[in-house]
C-alpha positions as CSV (number, residue, x, y, z in Angstrom):
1,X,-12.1,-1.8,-8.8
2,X,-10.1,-4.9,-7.3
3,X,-11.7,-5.0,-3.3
4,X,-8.9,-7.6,-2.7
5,X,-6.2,-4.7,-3.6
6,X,-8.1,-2.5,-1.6
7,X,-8.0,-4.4,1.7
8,X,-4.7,-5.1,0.8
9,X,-3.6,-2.0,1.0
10,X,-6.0,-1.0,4.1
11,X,-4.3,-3.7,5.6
12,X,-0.7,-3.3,5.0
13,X,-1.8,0.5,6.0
14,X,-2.3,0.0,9.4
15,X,0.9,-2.0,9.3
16,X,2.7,1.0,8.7
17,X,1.1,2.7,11.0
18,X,1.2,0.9,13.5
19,X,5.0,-0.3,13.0
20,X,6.0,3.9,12.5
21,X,4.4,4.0,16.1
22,X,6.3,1.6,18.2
23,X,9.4,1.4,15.8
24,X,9.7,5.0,14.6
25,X,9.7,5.9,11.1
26,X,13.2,5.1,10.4
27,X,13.0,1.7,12.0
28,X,13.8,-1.1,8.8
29,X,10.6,-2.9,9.6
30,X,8.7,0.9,8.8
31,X,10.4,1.5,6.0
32,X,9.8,-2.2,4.3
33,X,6.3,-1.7,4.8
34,X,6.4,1.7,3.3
35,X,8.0,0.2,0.2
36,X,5.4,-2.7,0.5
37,X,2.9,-0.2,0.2
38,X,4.2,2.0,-2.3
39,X,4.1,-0.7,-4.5
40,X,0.4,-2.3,-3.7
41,X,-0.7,1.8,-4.4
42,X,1.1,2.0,-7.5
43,X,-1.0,-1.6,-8.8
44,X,-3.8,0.2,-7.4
45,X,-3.0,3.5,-10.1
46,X,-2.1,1.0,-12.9
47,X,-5.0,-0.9,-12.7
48,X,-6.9,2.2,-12.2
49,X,-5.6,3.3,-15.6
50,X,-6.0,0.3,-17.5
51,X,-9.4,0.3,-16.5
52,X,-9.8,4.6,-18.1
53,X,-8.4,3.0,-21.3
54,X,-10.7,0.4,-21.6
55,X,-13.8,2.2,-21.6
């Protein structure tokens, strides 16, 4: 498994959540990093299936 797309994700995580707390969940600067990490998890299940095909 790619550790670097892990932490990413950890990372951009506690963005969100920390963004969602001060901002709100509405707040633009939420819901970009919400679609920031939508798309690192969705890598994450790509790669993830690439990797079930290749065995």
């Amino acid at each position: 498994m790619d550790d670097r797309l892990l932490t990413q994700i950890e990372r951009k995580r506690m963005e969100l959540i920390t963004a969602g707390l001060s901002k709100g969940f509405t707040d633009a600067l939420t819901v970009k990093l919400s679609t920031e990490l939508d798309h690192l998890l969705n890598q994450l299940t790509k790669n993830s299936e690439l990797a079930s095909y290749q065995h």
